[in-house]
C-alpha positions in Angstrom: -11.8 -29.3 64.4 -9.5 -30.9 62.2 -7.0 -28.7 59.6 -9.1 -29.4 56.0 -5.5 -28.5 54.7 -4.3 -32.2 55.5 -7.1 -33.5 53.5 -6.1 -31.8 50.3 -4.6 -34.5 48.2 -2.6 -33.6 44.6 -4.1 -36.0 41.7 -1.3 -37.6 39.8 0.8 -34.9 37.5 -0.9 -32.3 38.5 1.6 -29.1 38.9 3.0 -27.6 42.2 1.4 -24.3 41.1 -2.3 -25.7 41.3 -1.6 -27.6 45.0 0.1 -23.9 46.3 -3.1 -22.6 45.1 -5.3 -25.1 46.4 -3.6 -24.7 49.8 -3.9 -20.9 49.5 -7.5 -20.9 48.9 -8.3 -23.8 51.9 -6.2 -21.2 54.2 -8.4 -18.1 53.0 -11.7 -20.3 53.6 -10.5 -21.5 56.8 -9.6 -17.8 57.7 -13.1 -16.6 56.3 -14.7 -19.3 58.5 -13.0 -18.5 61.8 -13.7 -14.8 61.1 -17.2 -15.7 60.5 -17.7 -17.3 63.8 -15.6 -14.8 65.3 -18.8 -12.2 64.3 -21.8 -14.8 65.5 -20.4 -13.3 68.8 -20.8 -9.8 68.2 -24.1 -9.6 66.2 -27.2 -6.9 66.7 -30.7 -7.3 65.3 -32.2 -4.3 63.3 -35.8 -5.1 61.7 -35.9 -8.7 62.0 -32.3 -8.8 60.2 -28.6 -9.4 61.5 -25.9 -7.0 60.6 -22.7 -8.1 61.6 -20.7 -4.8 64.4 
């Protein structure tokens, strides 16, 4: 899987702030994502739905 961060680009004179933040949400979405298949793992079904343990 290739790091999504890489393929965040800054647009022309757009400010530092906005790429650290850009960066910081990519690394919570990439976190959320790995924690989300982390949990496909370690699922249980209760009446016909899927809880996560």
């Amino acid at each position: 899987m290739m790091d999504s961060a890489l393929l965040i680009s800054t647009p022309e004179g757009a400010s530092p702030d906005l790429a650290g933040t850009l960066v910081a949400n990519n690394a919570v979405n990439v976190a959320a994502y790995a924690h989300g298949l982390y949990h496909m793992g370690h699922r249980f079904e209760k009446e016909g739905d899927y809880y996560t343990l």
